[in-house]
N, C-alpha and C positions, 0 to 999 in steps of 0.2 A: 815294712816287710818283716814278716817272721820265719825261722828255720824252724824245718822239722825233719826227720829221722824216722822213716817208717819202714818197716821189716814183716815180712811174714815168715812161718819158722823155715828152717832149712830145711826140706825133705830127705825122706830117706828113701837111698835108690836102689832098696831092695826090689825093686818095679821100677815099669817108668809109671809117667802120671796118671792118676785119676780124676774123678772130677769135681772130690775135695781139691784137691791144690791145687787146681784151675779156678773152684768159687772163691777160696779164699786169695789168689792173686790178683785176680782180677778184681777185685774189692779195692786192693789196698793202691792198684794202680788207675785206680775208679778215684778214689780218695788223692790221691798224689796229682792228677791231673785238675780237680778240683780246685786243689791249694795254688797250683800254678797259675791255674786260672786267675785268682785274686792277686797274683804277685807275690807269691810268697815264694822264697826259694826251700827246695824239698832235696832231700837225698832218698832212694827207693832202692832198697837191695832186696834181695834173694839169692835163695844159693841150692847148694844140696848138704848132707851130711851122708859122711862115705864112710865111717869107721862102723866098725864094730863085729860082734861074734856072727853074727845071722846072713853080714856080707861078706865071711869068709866060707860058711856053709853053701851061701848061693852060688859062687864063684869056684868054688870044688863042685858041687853038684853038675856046673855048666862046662868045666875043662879047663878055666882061664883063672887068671890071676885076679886076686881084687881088683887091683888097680885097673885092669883092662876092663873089669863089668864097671866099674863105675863110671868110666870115663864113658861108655857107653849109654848110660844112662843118663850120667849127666847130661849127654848132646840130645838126647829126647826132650827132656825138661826144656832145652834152652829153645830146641825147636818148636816145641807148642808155644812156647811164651811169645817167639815171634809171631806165629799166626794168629794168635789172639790179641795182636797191639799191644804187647804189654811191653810197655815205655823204663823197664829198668835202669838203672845207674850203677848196678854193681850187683854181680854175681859170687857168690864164696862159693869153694868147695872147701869140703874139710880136710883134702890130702895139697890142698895149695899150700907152698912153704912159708908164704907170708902166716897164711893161717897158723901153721906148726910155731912160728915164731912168736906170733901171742902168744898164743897159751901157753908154753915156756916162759914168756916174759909174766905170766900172772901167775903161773906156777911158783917162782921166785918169788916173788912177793908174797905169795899168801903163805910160802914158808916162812917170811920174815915177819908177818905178821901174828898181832895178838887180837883177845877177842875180850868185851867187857871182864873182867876180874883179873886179866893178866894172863891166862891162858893163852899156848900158842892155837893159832887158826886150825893148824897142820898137824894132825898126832898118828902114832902106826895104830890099830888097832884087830882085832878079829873080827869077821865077819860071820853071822850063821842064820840062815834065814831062807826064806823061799825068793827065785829069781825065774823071770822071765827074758831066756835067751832072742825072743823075738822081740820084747820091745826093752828090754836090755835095762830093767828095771826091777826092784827088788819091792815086796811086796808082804805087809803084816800077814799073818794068818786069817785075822777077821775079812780082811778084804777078795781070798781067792774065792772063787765058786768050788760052790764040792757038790758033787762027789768028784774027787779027783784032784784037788789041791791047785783048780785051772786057773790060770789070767784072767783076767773080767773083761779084761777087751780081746785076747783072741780063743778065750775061750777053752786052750789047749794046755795039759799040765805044766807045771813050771818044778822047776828043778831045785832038789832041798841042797843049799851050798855053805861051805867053810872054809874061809880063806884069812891070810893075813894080807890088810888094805890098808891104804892110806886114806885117813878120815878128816871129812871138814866140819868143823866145832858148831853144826848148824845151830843148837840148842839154845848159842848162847845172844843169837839174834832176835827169840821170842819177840820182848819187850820192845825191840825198836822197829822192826816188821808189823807190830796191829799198831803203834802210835804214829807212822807213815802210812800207811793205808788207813786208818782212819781220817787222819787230817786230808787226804787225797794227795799227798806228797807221791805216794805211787797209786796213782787211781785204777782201779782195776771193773771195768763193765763187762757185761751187764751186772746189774745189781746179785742175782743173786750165785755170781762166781764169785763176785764181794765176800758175799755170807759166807762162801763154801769157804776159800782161805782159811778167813779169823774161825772158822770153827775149828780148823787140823789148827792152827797157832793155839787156838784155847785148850787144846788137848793135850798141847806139848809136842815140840818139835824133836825130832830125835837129827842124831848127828849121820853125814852122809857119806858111804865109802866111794870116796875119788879113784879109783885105781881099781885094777885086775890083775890076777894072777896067772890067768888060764885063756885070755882076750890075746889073740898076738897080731893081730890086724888093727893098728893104731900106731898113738905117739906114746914112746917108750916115757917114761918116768926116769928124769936124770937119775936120781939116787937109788933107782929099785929097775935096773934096765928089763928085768924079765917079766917086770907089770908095763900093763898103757894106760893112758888116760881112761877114766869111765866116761865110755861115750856125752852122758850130761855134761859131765864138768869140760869135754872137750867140745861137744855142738853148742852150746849157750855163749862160749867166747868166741862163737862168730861174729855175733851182732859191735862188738870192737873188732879183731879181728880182718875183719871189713875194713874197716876205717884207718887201719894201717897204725894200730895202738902200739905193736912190737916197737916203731919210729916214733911213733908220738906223732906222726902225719898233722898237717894241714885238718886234712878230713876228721881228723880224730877230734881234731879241737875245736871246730865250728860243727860240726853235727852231733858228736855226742858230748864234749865237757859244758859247749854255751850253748846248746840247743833248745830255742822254747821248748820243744816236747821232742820226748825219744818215746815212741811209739813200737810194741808190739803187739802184730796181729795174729793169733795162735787159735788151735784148735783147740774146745774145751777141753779135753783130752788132756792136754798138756801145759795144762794152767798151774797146776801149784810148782810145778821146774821154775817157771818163772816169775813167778810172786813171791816163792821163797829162796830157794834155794842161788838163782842167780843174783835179787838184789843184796844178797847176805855175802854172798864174794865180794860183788862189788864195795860193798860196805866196808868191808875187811880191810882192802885194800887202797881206800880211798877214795873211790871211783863213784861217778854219778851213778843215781838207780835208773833204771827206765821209768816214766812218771806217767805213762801209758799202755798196759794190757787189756786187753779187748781180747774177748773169747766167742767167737762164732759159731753158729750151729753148726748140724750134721745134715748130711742130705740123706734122703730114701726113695727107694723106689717101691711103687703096689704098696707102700706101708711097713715095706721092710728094711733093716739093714742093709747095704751095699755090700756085695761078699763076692770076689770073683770064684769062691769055691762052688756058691751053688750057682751061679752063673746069673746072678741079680745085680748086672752094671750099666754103670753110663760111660761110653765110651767119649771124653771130650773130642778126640782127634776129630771124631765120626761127626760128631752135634753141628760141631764149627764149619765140618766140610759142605753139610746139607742145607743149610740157610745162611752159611758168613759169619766170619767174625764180630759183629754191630749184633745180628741178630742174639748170638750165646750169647753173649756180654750183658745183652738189654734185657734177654730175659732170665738171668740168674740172678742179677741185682735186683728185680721189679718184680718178679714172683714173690718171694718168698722174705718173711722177717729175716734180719742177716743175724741177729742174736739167737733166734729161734731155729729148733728143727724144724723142716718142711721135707714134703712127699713131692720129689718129681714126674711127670708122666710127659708121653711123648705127645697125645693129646692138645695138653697145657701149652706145649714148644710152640706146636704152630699155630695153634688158634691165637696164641700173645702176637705172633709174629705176624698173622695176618688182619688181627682186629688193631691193635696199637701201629705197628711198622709199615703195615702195605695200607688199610685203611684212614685211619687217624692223620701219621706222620706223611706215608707217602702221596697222598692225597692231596692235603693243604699245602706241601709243596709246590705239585702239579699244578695246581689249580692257580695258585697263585702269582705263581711265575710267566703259566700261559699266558693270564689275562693281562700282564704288563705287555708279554711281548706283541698279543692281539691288539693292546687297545693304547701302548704307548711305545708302538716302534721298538719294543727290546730293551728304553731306559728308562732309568728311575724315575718316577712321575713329581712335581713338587711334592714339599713332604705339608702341607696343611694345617689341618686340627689333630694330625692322628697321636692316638695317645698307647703308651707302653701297653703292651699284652699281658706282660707280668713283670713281677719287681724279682732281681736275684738274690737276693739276701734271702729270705725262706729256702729259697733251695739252697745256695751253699750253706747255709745253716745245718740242711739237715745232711747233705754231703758228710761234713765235718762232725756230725755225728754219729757217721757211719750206718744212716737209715736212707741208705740207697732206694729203697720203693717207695718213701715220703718222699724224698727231692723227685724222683722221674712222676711220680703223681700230680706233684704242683704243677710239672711241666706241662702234663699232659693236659691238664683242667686248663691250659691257656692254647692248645694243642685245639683242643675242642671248643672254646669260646671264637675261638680265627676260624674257623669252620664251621662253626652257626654265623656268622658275620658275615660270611660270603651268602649265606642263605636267605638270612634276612635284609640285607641290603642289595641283591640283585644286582650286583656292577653291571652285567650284560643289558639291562633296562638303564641302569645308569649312562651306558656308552650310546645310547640310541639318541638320547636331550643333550645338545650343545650345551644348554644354560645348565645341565648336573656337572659340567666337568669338573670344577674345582671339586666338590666332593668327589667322585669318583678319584681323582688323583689322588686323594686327600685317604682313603680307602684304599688303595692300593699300596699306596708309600707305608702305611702301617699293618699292611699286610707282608711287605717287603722286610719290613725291620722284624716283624714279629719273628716272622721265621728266621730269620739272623741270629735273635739272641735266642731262640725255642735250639737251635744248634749250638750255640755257642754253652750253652745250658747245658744240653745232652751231651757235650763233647769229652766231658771225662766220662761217659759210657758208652759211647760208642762215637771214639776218635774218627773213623774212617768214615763215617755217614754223614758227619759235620764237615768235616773237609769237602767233602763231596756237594753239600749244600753251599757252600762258602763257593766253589767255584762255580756253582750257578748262578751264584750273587753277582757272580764277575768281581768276588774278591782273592786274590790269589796268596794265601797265607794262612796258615793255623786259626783255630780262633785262639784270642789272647785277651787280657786284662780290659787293653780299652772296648772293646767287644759288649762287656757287662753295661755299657749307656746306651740311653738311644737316643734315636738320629744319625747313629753312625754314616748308613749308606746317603753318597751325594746326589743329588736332583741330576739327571742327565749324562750319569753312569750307567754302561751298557753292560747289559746282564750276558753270564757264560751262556755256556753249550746248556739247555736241561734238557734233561735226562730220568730214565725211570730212577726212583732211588732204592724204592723194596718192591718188585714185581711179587706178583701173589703167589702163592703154593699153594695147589690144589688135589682132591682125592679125585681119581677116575677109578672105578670098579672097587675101590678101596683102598686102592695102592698109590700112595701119595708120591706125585710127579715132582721130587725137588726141584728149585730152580737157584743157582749158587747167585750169590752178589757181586762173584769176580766173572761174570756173563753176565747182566743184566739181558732182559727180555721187555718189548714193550712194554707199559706201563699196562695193568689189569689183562697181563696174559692170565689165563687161568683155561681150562676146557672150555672148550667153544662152544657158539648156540647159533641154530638156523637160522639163515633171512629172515628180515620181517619184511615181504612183498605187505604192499601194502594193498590190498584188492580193492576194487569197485565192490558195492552191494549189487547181491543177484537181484536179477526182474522177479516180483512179487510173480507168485504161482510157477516158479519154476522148479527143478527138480528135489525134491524132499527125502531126508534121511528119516530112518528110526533110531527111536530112544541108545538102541542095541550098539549104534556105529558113532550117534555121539560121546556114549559113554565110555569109549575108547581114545579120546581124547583129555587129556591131564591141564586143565588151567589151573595156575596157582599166580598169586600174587610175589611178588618179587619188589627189592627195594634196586634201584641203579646207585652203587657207589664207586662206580665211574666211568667218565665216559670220554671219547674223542674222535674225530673227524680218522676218516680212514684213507690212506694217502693214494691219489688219484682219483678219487670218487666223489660226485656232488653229491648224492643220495646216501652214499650208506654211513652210518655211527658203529662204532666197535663200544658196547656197553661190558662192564660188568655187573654184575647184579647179585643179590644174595637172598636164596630162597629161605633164608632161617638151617638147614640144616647143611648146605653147602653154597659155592658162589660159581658162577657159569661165566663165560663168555659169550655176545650172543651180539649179532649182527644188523640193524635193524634199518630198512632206508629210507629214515623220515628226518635225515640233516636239510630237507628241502624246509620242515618247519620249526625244526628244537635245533639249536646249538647246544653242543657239547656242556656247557658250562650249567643250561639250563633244566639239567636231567639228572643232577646228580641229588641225591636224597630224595626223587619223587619215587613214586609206589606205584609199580604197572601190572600188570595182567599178561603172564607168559604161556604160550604152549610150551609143557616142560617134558611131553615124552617126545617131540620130534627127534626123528633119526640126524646125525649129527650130518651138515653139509659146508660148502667153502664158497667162498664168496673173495673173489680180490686177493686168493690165497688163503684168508683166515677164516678158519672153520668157526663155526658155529655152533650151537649147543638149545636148541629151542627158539621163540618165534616171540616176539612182541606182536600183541593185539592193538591194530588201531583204525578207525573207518576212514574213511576218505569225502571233503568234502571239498567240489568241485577241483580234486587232482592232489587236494592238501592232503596231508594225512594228520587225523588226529588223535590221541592215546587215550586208549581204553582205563577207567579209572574207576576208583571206590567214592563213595559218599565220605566215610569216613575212616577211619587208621584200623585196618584189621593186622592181626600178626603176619608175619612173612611167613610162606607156604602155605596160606589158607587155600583149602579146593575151591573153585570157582563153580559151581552146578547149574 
């Protein structure tokens, strides 16, 4: 068992959250459920940072006190994070007294402390230089945009200031900051935030003003009561702070002095605060460095920046409310490189969520679980020949790389292999032969485990979906460590309640019909589709159309991905189906010749303008073509694989 120490930075609650802080928490509580998966013990903080000039401006602006907007805002932060399963261990804020008590206690020290040549750490000096009061950081000349001497990230002028501060001897860390990042003693990814570092250290580091003089919303500076902390040097001593460093805590000394890795996860944004400037404190005063920063993209939308000025946002609260917690989760990690920028679209959201989660995942669930309970009484079938679906090591591998769309990729390539396997070996022709049984059980039982570990897999991205497959197992508990083998489930263990796991979400008229995950709806709800009565052929020479009356009728080819018995009725099937440009509901009653199981990935022939009707309650959405042969009915088909939606003429 190894420890680790993982942090995202503390936000700043000038706002509540967007859906930066959301991508990158949910990453690192993607990552932290991972590790626990393997056994490892993890501590997982977050917090907020409440100091500074820009939270006394918001707070006058509003009528209220700092302290009243932050507290405020803090309980926004801590309320998304529950809704989104995010499994924390510890929350800081920056006005917590424990908090204030560190950074006093590091305060002290780094007065007491010297820096290579004998130099104190700590020296008074002037300050004169351009500052930005919104992101409370000072700024060379080469770096502002002009015209206008503005911020490079908010773009808006920054302020030419002079003061006397209290300054930290950064300078004199050059030399031992590139020879620990180089040796990877402080490893810093992706590679080229690497580069960025050692290129400002090869330029020369310049020394940093700790203190304010004109800041009064902070922690006062013992020796200079009418300066406060500068926000950096006070939000970086969270990540101890946390850990209860002012006591020398328990926590302090198993997570961060003997911790295999003390991990943080920040926005590129904010890489060289913690590449330089924090492990040069820490160094100062004797303290481990962190041996982990990772700098994650940015997200966009349309190709733009996120700005709620021009009104180009992603609202997380909204994302999570419309598809579920599993759903954000699965597809913020799975979309996009997590080092890299990516463009979000709402598009993207639900087509992931309905080709991977209601398709893919929700499907080979279904399907799977049905046919234990059709064809083995509801329990586990002997377990046979059957062999793993996939191995975990490749995914946690890439977990612990923090390349969340390779881990859920491998998953899903075993997601899709269980899913051809149901196809090509036909268990519903297997159940018809006594003498297949041992196969058929033997096919089943590895159908059983598969989806076991394909959850137990997915469970550090979406916790709630795995549990929920886990109680269909009829196993009632977390996934956990022993989880990672197979064979787990026993021969003649009775499976839970199942249930739909990702019902679809579909467009009608354009306007897509959410359907939440804390409601599920039967499995392949989507817009409905017309009976398929199943007609007799008219008597030859009987009444004839023109060209004019047929051409007013829309056959297109259609794929069924999925299908089941409709409760009360011997005749009718409740299909989904997808015409290539959208997916229907569609009601068809020919359960007298197809089971359920045996229609799924075939290719049919739908009437697709029929007027929408209900059938047993459930509406319908178009017409399966099929003839009838003495009473049977039989499905209209292609020769060969044409694309979905082709016109039928």
């Amino acid at each position: 068992m190894k420890t680790f120490y993982h942090t995202t930075p503390i936000y700043y609650v000038n706002d509540v959250p967007h859906v930066g802080h959301a991508y990158c928490t949910v990453a690192l509580d993607a990552l932290s459920r991972a590790r626990r998966l393997q056994g490892d013990r993890v501590y997982f903080r977050t917090g907020t940072d409440e100091r500074g000039q820009d939270i006394e401006r918001i707070a006058r602006e509003k009528g209220i006190s700092p302290q009243e907007h932050t507290d405020r805002i803090a309980a926004v932060f801590r309320d998304l994070w529950d809704r989104l399963d995010v499994a924390y261990d510890g929350f800081i804020r920056t006005t917590d007294e424990k908090h204030k008590r560190g950074v006093l206690r590091l305060w002290s020290r780094l007065r007491e402390a010297t820096v290579p040549g004998g130099q104190s750490a700590i020296y008074r000096g002037k300050y004169t230089g351009w500052y930005c009061p919104r992101c409370e950081a000072f700024y060379d000349e080469e770096d502002l945009v002009q015209p206008g001497n503005s911020c490079p990230d908010h773009l808006l002028p920054c302020e030419w200031t002079e003061e006397e501060n209290f300054f930290f001897r950064l300078s004199a860390y050059g030399d031992w900051l590139e020879k620990a990042i180089r040796n990877q003693e402080i490893r810093i990814e992706p590679e080229g935030r690497r580069n960025e570092v050692l290129s400002v250290i090869r330029q020369g580091l310049h020394d940093v003003s700790v203190s304010r003089a004109r800041v009064k919303w902070g922690i006062p500076v013992p020796e200079e009561p009418t300066h406060v902390f500068y926000v950096w040097m006070d939000a970086l001593t969270n990540y101890i702070t946390a850990l209860g460093y002012a006591e020398h805590a328990d926590l302090y000394g198993i997570f961060w002095e003997r911790a295999d890795e003390r991990l943080h996860l920040v926005g590129k944004e904010i890489i060289r605060f913690h590449c330089l400037l924090w492990p040069a404190m820490l160094k100062a005063v004797g303290e481990p460095a962190p041996t982990r920063v990772f700098a994650h993209g940015h997200l966009t939308k349309g190709g733009r920046k996120l700005s709620k000025s021009t009104g180009n946002v992603i609202d997380p609260q909204e994302l999570s409310a419309r598809l579920g917690p599993d759903a954000f989760r699965y597809f913020f990690l799975r979309e996009g490189s997590f080092s890299q920028d990516w463009d979000f679209t709402d598009e993207a959201y639900t087509k992931r969520y309905n080709s991977d989660l209601a398709n893919d995942l929700g499907n080979l669930v279904s399907r799977s679980l049905t046919m234990v309970a059709r064809y083995c009484e509801g329990k586990v079938p002997p377990k046979g020949e059957a062999t793993p679906a996939l191995e975990p090591g490749p995914v946690l591998d890439r977990y612990q790389a923090l390349d969340f769309g390779g881990a859920l990729g491998t998953v899903w390539e075993a997601v899709t292999r269980l899913n051809q396997l149901i196809v090509v070996n036909a268990p519903w022709e297997l159940a018809k032969d006594p003498a297949q049984r041992p196969r058929l059980d033997a096919l089943l039982y590895g159908l059983l485990e598969g989806v076991r570990q394909i959850a137990a897999l997915v469970s550090p991205a979406m916790p709630r979906a795995a549990r929920r497959i886990f109680a269909m197992l009829g196993i009632d508990r977390d996934p956990g460590p022993q989880d990672l083998a197979w064979g787990v489930l026993v021969p003649g263990s009775s499976l839970g309640t199942i249930e739909p796991l990702f019902p679809r979400v579909e467009s009608q008229n354009r306007k897509e019909a959410a359907v939440s995950e804390e409601k599920p709806v039967p499995p392949a709800a989507a817009p409905a589709a017309a009976p398929v009565p199943v007609a007799d052929a008219p008597a030859p020479g009987g009444d004839r159309i023109d060209i004019s009356e047929f051409a007013r009728v829309e056959l297109r080819a259609a794929r069924v991905i999925a299908a089941e018995a409709v409760s009360g009725s011997k005749k009718l099937l409740k299909l989904q189906v997808d015409l290539g440009t959208e997916q229907r509901q569609v009601v068809a009653g020919i359960a007298g010749a197809y089971a359920p199981e045996t229609l799924v990935g075939r290719t049919v022939i739908i009437v697709a303008n029929l007027k929408p009707a209900k059938l047993m309650g459930l509406e319908s959405n178009g017409m399966v073509l099929a003839g009838s042969i003495d009473g049977k009915p039989v499905l209209c088909s292609f020769e060969s694989d044409v694309p979905l939606g082709t016109k039928v003429k």
